[in-house]
C-alpha positions as CSV (number, residue, x, y, z in Angstrom):
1,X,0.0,0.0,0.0
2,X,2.8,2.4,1.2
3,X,4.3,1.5,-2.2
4,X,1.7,1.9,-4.1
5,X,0.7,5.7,-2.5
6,X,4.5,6.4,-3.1
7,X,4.2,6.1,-7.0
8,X,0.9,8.0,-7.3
9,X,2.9,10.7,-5.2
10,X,5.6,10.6,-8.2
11,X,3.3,10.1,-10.7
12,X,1.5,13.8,-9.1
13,X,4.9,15.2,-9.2
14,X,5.8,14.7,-12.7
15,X,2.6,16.2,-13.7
16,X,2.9,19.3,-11.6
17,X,4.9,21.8,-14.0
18,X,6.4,23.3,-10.8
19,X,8.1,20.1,-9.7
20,X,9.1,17.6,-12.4
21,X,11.6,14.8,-11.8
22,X,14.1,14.8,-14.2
23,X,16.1,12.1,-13.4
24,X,19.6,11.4,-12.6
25,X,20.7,10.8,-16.1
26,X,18.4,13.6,-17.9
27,X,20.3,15.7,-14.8
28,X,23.5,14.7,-15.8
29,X,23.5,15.4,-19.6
30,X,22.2,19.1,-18.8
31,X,24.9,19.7,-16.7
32,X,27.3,18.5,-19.4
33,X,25.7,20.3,-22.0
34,X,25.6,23.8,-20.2
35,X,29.4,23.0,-19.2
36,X,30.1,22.4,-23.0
37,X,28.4,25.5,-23.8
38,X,29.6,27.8,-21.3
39,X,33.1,27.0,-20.1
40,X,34.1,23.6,-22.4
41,X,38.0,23.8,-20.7
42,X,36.0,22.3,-17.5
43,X,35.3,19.1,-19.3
44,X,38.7,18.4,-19.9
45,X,39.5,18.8,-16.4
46,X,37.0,16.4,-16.0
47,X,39.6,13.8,-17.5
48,X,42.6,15.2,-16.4
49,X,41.3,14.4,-13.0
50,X,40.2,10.9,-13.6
51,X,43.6,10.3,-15.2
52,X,45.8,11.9,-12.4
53,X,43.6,10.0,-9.3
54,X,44.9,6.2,-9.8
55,X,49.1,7.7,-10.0
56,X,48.5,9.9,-6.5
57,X,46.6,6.7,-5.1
58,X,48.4,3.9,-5.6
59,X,52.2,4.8,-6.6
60,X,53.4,4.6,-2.8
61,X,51.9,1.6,-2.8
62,X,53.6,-0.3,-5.4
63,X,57.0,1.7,-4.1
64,X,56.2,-0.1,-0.7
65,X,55.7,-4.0,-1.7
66,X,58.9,-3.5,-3.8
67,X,61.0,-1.7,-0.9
68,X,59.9,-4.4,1.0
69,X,60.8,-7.1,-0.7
70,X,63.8,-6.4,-1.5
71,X,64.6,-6.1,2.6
72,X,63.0,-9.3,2.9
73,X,64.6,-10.6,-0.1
74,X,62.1,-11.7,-2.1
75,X,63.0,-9.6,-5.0
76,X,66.1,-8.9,-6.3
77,X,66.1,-6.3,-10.0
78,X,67.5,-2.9,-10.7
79,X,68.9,-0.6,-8.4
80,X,66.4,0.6,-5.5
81,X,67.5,3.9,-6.0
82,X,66.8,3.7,-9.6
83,X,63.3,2.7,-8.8
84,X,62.7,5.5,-6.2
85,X,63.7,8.2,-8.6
86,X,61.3,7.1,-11.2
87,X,58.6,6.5,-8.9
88,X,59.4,10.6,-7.5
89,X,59.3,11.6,-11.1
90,X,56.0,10.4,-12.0
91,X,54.8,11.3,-8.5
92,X,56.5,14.6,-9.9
93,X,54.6,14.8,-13.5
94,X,51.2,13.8,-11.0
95,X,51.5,16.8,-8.4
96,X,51.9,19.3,-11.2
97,X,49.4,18.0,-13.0
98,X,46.9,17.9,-9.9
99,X,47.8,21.0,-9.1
100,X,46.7,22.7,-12.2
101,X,43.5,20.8,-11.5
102,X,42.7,21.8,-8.3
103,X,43.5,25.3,-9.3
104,X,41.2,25.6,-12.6
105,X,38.2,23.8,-11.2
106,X,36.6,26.0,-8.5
107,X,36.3,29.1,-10.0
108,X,35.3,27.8,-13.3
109,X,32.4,25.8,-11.8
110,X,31.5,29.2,-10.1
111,X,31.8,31.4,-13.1
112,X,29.0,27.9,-14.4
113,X,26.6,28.5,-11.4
114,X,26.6,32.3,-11.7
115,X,25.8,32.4,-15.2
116,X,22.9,30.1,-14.1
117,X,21.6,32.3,-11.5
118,X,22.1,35.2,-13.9
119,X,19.9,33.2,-16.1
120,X,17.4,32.9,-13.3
121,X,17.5,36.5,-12.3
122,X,16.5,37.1,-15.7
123,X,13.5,34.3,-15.7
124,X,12.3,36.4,-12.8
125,X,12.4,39.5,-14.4
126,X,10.5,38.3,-17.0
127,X,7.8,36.1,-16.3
128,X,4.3,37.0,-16.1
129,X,3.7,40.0,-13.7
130,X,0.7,37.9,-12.4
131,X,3.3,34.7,-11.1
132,X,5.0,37.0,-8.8
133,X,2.0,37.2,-7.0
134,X,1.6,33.4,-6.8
135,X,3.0,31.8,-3.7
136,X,3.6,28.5,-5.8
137,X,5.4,30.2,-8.3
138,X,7.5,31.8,-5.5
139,X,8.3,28.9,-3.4
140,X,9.4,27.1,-7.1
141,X,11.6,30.2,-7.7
142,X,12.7,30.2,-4.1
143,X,13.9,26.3,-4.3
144,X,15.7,27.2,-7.5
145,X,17.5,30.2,-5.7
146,X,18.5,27.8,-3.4
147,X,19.8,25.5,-6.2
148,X,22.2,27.9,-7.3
149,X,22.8,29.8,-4.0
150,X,26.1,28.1,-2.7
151,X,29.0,25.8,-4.2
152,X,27.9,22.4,-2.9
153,X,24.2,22.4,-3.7
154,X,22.5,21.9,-7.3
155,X,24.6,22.6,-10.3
156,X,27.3,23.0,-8.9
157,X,27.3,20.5,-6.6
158,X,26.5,18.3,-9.1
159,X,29.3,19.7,-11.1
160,X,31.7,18.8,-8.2
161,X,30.2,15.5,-7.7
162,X,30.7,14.7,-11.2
163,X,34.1,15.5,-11.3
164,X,34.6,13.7,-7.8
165,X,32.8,10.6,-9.1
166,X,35.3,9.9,-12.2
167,X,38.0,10.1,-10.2
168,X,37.0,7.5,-7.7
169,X,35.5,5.7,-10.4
170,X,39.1,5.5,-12.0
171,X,40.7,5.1,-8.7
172,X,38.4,2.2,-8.3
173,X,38.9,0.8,-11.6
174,X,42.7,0.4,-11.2
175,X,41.8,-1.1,-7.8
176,X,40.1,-4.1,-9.2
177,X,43.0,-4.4,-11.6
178,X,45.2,-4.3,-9.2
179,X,43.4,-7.1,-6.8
180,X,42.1,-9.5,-9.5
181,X,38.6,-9.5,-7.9
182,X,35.4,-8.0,-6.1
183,X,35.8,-8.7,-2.5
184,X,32.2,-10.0,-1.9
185,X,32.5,-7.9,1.9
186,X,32.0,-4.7,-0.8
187,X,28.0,-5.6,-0.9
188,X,28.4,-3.5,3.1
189,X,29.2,-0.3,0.5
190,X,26.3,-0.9,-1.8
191,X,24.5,-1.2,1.4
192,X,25.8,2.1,2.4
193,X,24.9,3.5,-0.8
194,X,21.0,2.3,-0.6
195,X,20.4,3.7,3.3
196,X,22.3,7.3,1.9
197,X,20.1,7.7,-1.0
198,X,16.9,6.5,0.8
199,X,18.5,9.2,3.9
200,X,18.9,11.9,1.5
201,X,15.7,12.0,0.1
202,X,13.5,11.7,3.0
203,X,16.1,14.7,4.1
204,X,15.2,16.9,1.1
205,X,11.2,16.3,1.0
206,X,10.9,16.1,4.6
207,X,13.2,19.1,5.6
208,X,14.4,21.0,2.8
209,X,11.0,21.2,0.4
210,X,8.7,21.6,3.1
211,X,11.2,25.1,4.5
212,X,10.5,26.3,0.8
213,X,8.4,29.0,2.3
214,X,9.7,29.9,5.2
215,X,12.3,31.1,2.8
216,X,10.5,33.7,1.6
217,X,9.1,34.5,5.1
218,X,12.3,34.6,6.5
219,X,13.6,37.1,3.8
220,X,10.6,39.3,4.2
221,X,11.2,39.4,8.0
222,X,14.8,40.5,7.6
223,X,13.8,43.2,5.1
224,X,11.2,44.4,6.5
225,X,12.9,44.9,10.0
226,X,16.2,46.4,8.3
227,X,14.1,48.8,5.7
228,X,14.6,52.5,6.2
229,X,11.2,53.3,5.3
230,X,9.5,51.0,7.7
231,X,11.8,51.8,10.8
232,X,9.7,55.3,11.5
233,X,6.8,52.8,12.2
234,X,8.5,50.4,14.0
235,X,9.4,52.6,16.6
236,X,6.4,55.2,16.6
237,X,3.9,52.5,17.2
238,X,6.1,49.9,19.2
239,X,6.5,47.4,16.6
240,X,10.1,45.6,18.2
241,X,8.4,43.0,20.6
242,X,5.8,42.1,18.4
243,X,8.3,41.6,15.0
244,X,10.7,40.1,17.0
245,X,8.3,37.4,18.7
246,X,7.2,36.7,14.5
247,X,10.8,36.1,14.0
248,X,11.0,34.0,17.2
249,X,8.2,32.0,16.0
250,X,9.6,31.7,12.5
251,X,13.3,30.6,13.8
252,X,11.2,27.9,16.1
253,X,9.7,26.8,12.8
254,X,13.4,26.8,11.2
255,X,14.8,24.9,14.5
256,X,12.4,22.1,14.8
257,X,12.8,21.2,10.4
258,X,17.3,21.6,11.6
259,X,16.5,19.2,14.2
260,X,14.7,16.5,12.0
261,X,17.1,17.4,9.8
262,X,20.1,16.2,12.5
263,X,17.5,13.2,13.6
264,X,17.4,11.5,9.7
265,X,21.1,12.1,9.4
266,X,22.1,10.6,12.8
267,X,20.0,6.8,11.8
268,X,23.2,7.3,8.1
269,X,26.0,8.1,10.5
270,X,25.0,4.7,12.8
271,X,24.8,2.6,9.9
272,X,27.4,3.5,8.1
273,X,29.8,3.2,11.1
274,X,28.2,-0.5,11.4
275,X,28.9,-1.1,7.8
276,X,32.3,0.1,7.9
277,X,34.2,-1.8,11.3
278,X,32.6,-4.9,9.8
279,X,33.9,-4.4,6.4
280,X,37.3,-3.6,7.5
281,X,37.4,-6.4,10.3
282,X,37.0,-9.1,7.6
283,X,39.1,-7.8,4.9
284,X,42.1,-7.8,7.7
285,X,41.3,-11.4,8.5
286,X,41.5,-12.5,5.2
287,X,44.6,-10.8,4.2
288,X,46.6,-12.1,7.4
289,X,45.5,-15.8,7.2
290,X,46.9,-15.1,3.3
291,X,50.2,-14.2,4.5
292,X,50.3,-16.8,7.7
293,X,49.5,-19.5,5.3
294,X,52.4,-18.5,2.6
295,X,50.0,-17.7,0.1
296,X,50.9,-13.8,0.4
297,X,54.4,-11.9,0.7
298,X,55.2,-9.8,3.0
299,X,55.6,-7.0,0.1
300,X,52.5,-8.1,-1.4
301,X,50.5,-8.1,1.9
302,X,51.3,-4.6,2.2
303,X,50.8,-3.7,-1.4
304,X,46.6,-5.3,-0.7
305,X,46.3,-4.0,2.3
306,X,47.1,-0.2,1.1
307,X,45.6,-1.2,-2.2
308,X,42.1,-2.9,-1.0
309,X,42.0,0.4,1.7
310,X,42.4,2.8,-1.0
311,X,39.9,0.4,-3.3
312,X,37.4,-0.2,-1.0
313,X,37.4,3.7,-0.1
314,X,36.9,4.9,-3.8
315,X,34.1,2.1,-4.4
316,X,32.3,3.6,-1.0
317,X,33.4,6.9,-2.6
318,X,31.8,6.0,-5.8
319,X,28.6,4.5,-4.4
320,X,28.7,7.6,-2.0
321,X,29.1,10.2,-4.9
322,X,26.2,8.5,-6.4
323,X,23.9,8.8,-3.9
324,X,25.1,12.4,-3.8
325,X,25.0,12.8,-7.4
326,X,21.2,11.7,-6.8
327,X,20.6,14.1,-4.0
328,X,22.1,17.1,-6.3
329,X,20.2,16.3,-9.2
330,X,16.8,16.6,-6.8
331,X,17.9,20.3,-6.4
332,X,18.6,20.2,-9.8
333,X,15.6,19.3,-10.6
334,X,14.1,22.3,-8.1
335,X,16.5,24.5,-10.7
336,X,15.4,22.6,-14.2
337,X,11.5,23.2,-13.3
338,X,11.7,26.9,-12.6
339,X,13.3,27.3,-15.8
340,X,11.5,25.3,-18.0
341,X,8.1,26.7,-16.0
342,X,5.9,28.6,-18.9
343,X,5.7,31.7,-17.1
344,X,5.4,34.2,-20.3
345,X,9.2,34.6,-20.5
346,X,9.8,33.1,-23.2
347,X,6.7,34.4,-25.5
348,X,8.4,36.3,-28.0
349,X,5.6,35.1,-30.8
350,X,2.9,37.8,-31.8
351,X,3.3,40.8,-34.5
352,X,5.6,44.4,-33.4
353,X,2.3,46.8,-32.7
354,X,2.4,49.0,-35.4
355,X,3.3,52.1,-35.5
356,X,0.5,54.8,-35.7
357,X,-1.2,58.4,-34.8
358,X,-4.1,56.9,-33.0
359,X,-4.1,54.0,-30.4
360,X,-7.5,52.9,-29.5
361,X,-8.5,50.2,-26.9
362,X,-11.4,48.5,-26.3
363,X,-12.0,45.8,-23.0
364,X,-15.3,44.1,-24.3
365,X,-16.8,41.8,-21.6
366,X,-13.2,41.4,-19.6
367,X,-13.4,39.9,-16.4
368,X,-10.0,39.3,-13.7
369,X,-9.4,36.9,-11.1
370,X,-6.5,36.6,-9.2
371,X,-4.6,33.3,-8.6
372,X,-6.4,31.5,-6.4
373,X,-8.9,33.8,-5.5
374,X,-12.4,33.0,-5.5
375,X,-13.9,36.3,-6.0
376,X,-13.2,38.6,-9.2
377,X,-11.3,42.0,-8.8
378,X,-12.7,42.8,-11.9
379,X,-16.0,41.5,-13.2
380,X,-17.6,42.5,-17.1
381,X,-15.8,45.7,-18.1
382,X,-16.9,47.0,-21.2
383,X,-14.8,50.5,-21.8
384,X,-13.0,52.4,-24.3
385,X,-10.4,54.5,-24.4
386,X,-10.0,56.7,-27.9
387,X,-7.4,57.9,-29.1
388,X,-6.0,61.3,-27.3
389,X,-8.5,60.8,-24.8
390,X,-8.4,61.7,-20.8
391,X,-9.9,59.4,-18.7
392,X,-10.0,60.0,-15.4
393,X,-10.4,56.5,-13.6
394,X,-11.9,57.0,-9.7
395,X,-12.8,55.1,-7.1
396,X,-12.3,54.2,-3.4
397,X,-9.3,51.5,-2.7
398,X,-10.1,48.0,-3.8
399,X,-12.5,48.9,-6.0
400,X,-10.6,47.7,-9.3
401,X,-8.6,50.6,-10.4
402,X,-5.0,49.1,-10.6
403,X,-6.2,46.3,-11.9
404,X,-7.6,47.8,-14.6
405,X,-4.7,49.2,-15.3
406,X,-2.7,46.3,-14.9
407,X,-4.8,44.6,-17.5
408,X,-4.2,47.9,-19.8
409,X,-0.2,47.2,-19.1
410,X,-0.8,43.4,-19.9
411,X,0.7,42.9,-16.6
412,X,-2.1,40.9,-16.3
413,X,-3.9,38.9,-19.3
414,X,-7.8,38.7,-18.8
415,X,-9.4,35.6,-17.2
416,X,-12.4,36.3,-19.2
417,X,-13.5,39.0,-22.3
418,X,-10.6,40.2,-24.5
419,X,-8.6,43.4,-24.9
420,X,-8.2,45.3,-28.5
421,X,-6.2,47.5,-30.1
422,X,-7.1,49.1,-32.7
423,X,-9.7,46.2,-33.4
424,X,-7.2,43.7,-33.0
425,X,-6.8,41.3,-30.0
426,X,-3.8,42.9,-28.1
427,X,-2.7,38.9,-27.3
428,X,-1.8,38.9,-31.2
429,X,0.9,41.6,-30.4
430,X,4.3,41.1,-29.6
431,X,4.3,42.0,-25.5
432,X,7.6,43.7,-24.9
433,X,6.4,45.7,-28.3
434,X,3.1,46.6,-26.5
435,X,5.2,47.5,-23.4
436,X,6.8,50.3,-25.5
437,X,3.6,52.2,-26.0
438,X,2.9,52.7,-22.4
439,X,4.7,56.0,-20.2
440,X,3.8,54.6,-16.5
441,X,4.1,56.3,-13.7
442,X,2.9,53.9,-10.7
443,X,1.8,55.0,-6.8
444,X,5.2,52.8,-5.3
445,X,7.7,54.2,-7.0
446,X,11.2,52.3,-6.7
447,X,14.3,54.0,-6.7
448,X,17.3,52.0,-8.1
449,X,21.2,52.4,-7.2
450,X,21.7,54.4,-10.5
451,X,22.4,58.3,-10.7
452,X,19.5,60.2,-10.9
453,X,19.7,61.0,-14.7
454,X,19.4,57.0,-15.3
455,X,16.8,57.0,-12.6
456,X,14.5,59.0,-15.2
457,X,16.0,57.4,-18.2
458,X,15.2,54.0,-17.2
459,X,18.5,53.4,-19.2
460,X,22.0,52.0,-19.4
461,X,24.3,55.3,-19.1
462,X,25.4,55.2,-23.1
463,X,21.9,55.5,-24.1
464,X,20.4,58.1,-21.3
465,X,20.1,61.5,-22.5
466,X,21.6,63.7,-18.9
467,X,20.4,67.1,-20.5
468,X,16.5,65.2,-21.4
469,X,16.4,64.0,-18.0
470,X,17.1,67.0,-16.2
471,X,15.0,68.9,-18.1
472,X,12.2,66.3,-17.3
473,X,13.1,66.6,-13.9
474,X,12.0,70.4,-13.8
475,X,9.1,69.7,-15.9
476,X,7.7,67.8,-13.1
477,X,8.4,69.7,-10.4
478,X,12.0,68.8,-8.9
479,X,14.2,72.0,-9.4
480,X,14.4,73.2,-6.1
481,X,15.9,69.5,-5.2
482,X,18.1,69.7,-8.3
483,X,19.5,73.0,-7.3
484,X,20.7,71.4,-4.1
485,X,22.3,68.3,-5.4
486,X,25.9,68.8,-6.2
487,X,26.4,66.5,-8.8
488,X,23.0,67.4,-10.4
489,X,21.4,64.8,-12.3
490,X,24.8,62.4,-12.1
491,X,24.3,62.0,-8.1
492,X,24.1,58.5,-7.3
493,X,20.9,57.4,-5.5
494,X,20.7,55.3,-2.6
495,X,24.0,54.4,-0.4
496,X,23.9,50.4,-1.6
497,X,26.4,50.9,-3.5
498,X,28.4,54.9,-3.0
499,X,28.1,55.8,0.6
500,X,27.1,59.5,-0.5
501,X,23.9,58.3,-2.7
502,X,21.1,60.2,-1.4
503,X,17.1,59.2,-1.3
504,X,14.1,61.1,-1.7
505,X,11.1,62.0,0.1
506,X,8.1,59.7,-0.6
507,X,6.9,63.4,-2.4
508,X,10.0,63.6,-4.8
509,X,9.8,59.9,-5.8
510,X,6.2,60.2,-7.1
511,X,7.3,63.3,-9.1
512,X,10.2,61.6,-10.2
513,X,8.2,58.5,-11.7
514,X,6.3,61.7,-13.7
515,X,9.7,63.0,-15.2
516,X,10.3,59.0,-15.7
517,X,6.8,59.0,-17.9
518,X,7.6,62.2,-19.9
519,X,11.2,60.8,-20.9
520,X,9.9,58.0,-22.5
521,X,7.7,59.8,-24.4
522,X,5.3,56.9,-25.3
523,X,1.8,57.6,-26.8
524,X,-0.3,56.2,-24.1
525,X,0.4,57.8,-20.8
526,X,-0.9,56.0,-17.5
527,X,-0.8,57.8,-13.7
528,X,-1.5,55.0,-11.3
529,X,-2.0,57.4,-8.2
530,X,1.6,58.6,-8.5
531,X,0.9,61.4,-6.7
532,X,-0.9,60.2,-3.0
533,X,1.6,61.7,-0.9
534,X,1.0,65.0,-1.8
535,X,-1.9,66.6,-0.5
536,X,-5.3,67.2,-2.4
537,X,-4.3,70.6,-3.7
538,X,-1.0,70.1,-4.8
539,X,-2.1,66.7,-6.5
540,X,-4.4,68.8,-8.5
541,X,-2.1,71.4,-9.5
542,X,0.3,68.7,-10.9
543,X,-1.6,67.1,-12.5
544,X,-2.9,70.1,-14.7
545,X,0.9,70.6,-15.0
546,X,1.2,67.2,-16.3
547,X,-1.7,66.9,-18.6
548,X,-0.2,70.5,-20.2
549,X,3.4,69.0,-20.5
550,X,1.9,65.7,-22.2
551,X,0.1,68.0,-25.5
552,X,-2.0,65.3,-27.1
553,X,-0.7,62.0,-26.1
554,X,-3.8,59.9,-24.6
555,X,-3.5,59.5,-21.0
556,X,-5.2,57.7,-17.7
557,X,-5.4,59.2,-14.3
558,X,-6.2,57.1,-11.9
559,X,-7.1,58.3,-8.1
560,X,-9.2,58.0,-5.7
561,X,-9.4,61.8,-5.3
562,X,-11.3,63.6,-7.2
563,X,-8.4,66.3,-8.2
564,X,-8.0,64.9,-11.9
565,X,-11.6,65.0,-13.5
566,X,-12.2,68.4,-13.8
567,X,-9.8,68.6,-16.7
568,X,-10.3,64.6,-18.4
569,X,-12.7,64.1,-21.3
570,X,-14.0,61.3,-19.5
571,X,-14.8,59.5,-15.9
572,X,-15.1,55.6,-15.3
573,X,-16.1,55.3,-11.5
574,X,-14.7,51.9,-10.6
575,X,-17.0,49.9,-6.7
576,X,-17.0,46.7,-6.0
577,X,-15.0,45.4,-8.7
578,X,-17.1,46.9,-11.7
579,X,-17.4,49.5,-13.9
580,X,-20.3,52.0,-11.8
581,X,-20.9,55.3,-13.9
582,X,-18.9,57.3,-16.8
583,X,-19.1,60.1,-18.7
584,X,-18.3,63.4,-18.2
585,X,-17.6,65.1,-14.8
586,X,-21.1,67.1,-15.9
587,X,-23.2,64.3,-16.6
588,X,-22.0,62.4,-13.7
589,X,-22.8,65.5,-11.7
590,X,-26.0,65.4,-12.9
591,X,-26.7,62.0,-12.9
592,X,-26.2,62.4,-9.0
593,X,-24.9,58.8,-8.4
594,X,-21.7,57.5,-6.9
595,X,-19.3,59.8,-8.2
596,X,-21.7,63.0,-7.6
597,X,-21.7,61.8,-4.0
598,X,-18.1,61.1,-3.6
599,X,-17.3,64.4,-5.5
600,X,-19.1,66.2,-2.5
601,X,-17.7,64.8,-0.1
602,X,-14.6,65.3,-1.4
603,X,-14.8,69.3,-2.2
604,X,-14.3,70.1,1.1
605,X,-11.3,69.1,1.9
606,X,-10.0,71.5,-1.7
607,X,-11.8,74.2,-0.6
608,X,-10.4,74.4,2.8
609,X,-7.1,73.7,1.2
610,X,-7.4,76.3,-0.6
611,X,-8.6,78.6,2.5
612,X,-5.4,77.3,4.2
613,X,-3.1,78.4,1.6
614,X,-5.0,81.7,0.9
């Protein structure tokens, strides 16, 4: 029964595109071939060390039986000294050859593992917006981060384990060569080999899988307690006990997997101790009744002995390295399914939009669900935004604004309806061609460890117009902070990488990601609230700014203030997920609905802002 609910448990897994099992082999050709393709030297290193294992292992011991014998006199030949030399000159040839081994492997399978997590990196940045948002996707991408996040783990443990494997192989090869059979007491190695495996993969689903999550948890925690912007909270509202006791509760969680962890390992250690004094007592029996019965020379005896020791340590080394080589290629496999997971990174199909005066888009029945939520954010949104067109897009939070949006971006692709361009199905377009069309300016604006002219650009240096982005800068409102910055638009944000980067106010971000939109100069322009930490008057004021600066390019505002409708062509007042009321501000006025009561409610607070500032 146990046996049976095993295979349907593998059976699941293969099916699950988030966790497929490879296999060893499969494992091991990917390796090769990545090797071949990224750093072919390696393989041949590969070789060298399978050739160079067998002289470092047994030379002394051939050097000993003859030394020996001739003491005992039981082999008389060339000159001893003769014999030492040459055996010191091929041990010689050997050292220098190991040497330049040992010194070319590391870094090379390194240089291997960090193309591969550069490889993941970009998977990441490319897949699907909606996957990120996906805790199944995330614990996937987290295993695979821990595939490639250290030199004895996936790849590159695997690479190492390869390379470890041929030479034991060969060391073990020569052995039998060398003692003319398989010592039946070598069935205590594959016995070995069988409890590791078994050992290691309870390990790995039992311990390692199941702290997939915590993972991301854990990283969260130590951001979130180390982030600038979050520490003015932590202390204002007393936040320290109760963040630490989560992190308590989250190392307790940590603890109890490390000490199963220690528990499954502990029943290997026994056994294999076991395995081993048996082993070894009754190859040393066997070897002394040989020489007591005359069977066995002196010399020879201590030619097997070192011989069968350094044999029967490469065939446990071998049967070892496989089991090891099977435990790698699990977190291989962790590795292998991130990357071959369909997450929209590789869609490169579809037609370049073409280029035109007027963009239209049409959302004809589109509905959005999130993963694994049962209710809709968005449900039957029929709306159209012409060409040129302001539309203001309001509502209170939740109510399906950004997601919208998001489905405008193609961040997100519709789980019902469809989305057109022009009359044609924007799925049909390329999507990093789509991308271009769109000048975003989001409400979280992220600063990056840039200078402040590539912050705007959103470019490498060579391509970022400094002159264009400062100009942008002014344009949406940052002078007075430019004036103070001594390098201008070349001052390095953040101190992550130059200790004299400087950040900006939560205010200057959201007018940066407005100079961000005007640089790009795209035809469609979207505001996802960039400007909620300014207050009401101000917002409006910018945004008249804004819609001025951005002549006839068709633009979204999106709030839930009321500060941009006065001056769009159109309102869509988003509740509950659906489209409520649009038209114009006057008609919605008049229709005295929704928007004509939040609009009221709402004009207070401008004209006592105004009041204040009179």
């Amino acid at each position: 029964m146990k046996r049976v609910r095993r295979k349907e448990k593998e059976k699941e897994a293969d099916r699950n595109p988030l966790h497929r099992n490879y296999g060893l082999l499969c494992n091991i050709r990917y390796i090769l071939k990545y090797i071949a393709q990224t750093d072919r030297h390696v393989l041949w290193l590969f070789l060298l060390g399978a050739v160079c294992a067998p002289f470092t292992q047994y030379l002394w011991g051939f050097l000993s039986r003859i030394i020996v014998d001739r003491i005992t006199g039981q082999d008389t030949g060339e000159s001893l000294a003769a014999v030492i030399c040459g055996f010191c000159a091929v041990r010689l040839v050997t050292a220098l050859l190991q040497t330049y081994y040992n010194s070319n492997t590391w870094w090379r399978y390194i240089y291997i593992r960090t193309e591969m997590t550069q490889e993941k990196n970009l998977k990441i940045m490319r897949i699907d917006f909606e996957h990120l948002e996906d805790s199944d996707v995330m614990d996937c991408c987290q295993k695979a981060e821990r595939a490639v996040s250290n030199n004895n783990s996936g790849p590159e443990g695997m690479m190492r384990e390869t390379a470890s494997l041929l030479c034991n192989l060969s060391v073990a090869v020569v052995g039998l060569l060398i003692l003319g059979v398989v010592n039946p007491l070598l069935i205590t190695l594959v016995v070995d080999f069988w409890l590791f495996n078994r050992i290691s993969k309870e390990d790995k689903e039992q311990v390692w899988d199941k702290l997939s999550a915590w993972w991301r948890k854990n990283r969260y925690m130590e951001n979130i307690t180390t982030d600038f912007a979050a520490a003015k909270d932590i202390r204002m509202f007393g936040l320290t006990g109760w963040l630490l006791q989560k992190y308590r509760d989250l190392m307790a969680e940590r603890f109890e997997k490390e000490q199963l962890h220690q528990r499954i390992w502990q029943r290997q250690k026994l056994m294999t101790c076991i395995t081993l004094i048996v082993s070894q007592g009754l190859i040393y029996t066997w070897l002394i009744y040989a020489v007591v019965t005359g069977r066995m020379t002196l010399g020879s005896f201590t030619l097997y002995l070192a011989s069968y020791n350094t044999f029967a340590g490469a065939v446990w080394m071998v049967m070892r390295g496989i089991a090891e080589l099977i435990a790698r290629s699990r977190e291989v496999d962790d590795f292998r399914s991130f990357m071959d997971f369909d997450g929209g990174d590789e869609d490169l199909g579809g037609v370049p939009v073409p280029v035109s005066a007027d963009y239209e888009f049409t959302f004809r029945n589109v509905s959005f669900r999130y993963p694994k939520a049962e209710q809709y954010a968005l449900e039957h949104l029929n709306l159209t935004l012409k060409a040129g067109e302001r539309l203001a897009v309001v509502g209170l939070n939740g109510a399906g604004k950004s997601t919208f949006i998001k489905l405008l971006l193609r961040l997100y692709e519709p789980t019902e309806g469809e989305i057109f361009l022009n009359g044609v199905n924007v799925k049909e377009y390329n999507k990093h061609s789509y991308y271009k069309l769109f000048a975003p300016a989001f409400q979280s604006v992220e600063l990056f460890a840039f200078p402040l002219a590539e912050n705007v650009s959103m470019q490498p240096p060579e391509e970022t117009d400094c002159r264009k982005a400062e100009a942008r800068l002014r344009e949406a409102g940052l002078s007075e902070k430019l004036d103070e910055l001594p390098d201008g638009v070349h001052t390095q944000m953040l101190k992550v990488i130059y200790d004299d980067g400087i950040d900006l106010s939560g205010g200057e971000r959201q007018k940066l990601a407005l100079a961000r939109a005007l640089y790009k100069d795209a035809p469609i322009v979207v505001l996802d609230e960039p400007t909620a930490a300014l207050d009401a008057l101000a917002e409006s004021r910018l945004y008249e700014n804004f819609d001025r600066l951005i002549g006839g390019k068709s633009a979204v505002y999106i709030s839930h203030r009321l500060s941009s409708t006065r001056f769009c062509d159109r309102v869509a007042m988003f509740a509950d997920g659906e489209l409520a009321e649009t038209g114009t501000h006057e008609s919605l006025m008049e229709l005295d609905g929704k928007y004509a009561e939040m609009f009221r409610i709402q004009a207070q607070y401008y004209v006592e802002e105004v009041q204040k500032n009179a």
